[in-house]
VMD Tcl script that draws the C-alpha trace (Angstrom):
set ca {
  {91.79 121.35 193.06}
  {94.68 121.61 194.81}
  {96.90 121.34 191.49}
  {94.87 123.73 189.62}
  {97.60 126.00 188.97}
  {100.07 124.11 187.83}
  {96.77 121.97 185.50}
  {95.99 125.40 184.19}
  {99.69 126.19 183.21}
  {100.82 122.72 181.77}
  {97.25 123.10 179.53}
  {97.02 126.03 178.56}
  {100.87 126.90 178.23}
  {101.70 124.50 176.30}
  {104.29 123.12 179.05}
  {105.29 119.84 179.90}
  {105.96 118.70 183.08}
  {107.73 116.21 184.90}
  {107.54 115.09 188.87}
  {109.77 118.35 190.09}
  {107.48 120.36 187.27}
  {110.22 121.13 185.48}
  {110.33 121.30 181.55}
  {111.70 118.76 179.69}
  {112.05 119.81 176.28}
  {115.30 118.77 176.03}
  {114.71 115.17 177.28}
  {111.99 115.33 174.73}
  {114.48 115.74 172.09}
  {116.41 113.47 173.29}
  {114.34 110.50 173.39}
  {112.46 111.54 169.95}
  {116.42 111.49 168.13}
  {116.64 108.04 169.41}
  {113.60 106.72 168.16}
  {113.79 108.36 164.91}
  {117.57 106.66 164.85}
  {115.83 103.19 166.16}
  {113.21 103.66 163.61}
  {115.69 104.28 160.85}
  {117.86 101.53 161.78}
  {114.89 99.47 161.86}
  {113.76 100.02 158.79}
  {117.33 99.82 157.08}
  {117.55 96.12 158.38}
  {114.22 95.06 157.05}
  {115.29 96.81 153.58}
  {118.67 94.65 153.97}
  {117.00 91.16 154.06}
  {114.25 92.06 151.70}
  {117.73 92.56 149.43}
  {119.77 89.97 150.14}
  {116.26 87.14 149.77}
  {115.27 88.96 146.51}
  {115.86 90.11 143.15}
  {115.41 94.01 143.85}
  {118.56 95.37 142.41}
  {120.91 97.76 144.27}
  {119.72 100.99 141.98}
  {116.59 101.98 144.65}
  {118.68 102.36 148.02}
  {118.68 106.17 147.29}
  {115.29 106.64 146.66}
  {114.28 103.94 149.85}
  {117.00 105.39 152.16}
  {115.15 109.07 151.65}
  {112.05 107.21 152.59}
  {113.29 106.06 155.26}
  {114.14 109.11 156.45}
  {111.40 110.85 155.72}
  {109.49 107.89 157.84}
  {111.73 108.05 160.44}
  {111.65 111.87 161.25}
  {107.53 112.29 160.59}
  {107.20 109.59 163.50}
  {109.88 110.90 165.70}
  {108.41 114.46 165.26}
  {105.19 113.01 166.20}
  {105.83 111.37 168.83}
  {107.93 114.34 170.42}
  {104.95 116.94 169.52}
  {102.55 114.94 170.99}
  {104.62 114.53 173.93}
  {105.94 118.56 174.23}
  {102.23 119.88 173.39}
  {103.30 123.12 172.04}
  {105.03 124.60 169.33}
  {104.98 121.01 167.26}
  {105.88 122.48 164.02}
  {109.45 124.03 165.67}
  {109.75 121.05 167.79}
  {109.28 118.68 164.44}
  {111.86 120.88 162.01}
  {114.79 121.21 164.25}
  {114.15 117.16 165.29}
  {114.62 116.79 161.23}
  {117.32 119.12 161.00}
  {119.36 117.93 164.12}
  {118.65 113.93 163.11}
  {120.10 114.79 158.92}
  {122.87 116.96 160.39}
  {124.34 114.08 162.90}
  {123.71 111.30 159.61}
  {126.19 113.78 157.56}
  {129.64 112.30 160.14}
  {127.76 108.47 160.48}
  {127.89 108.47 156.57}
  {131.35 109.90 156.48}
  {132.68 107.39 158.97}
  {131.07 104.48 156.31}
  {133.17 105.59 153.65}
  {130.56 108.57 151.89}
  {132.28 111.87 150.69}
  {130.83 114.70 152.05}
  {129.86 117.66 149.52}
  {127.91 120.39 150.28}
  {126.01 120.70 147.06}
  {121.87 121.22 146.06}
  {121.07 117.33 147.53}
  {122.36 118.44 150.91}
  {120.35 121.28 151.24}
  {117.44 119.34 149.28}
  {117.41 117.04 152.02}
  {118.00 119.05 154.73}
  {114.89 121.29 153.64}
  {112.72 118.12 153.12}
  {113.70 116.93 156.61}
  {112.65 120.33 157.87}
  {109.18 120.28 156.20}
  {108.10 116.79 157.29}
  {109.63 117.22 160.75}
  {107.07 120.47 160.96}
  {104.66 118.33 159.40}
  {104.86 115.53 162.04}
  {104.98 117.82 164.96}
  {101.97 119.65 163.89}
  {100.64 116.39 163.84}
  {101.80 115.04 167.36}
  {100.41 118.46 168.75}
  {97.31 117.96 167.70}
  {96.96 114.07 168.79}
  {96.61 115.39 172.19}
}
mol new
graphics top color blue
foreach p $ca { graphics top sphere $p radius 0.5 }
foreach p [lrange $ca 0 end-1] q [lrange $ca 1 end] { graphics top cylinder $p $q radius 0.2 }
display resetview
């Protein structure tokens, strides 16, 4: 029991630890933005060939690009609750916020006009919500 301490504090604190016993939120974070952008990416390519192999017109990228999203930042948010332990839900809704927020100069760069209108903020709530969602989620798979 010579670790009981620290057992006790990573438990019941909600703290994760690494080898110094340090916390590493932040590499959490980290790691969960790049599988939510590896997940998204992912997912885009797959929608890409099902495209260009089949009749689906152009008209549902909106709608499947939200999905995809949504997909990506409810695993990502998982994944990092599960791994922080603790506050999932806040963990989860700033993953979604941060991930949208850093999408807003990748889509500019591709050519997109930015406007800060009601489908921003529309999707910057939803990624909030499901974010929470998944981190709730992730907590509780522990």
């Amino acid at each position: 029991m010579k670790n009981s301490k620290n057992y006790w504090k990573a438990k019941h604190l909600g703290e994760t630890q690494d080898e110094g016993g340090k916390n590493n939120t932040y590499m959490i974070m980290l790691k969960s933005l790049l599988f939510c952008l590896i997940t998204s990416f992912v997912m885009i390519l797959v929608y890409a060939l099902i495209l260009s192999f089949s009749s689906i017109s152009d008209a549902s990228m909106s709608k499947v690009t939200q999905t995809i999203l949504i997909i990506s930042i409810a695993i990502s948010s998982a994944y990092g609750g599960k791994k922080t332990r603790r506050r999932g839900w806040l963990f989860g809704a700033v993953l979604g916020l941060i991930f949208t927020i850093l999408l807003i100069p990748f889509g500019m760069a591709l050519g997109q006009v930015f406007l800060m209108d009601i489908n921003l903020i529309a999707k910057l709530l939803v990624a909030v919500v499901v974010g929470a969602i998944g981190g709730i989620i992730g907590v509780n798979l522990n």
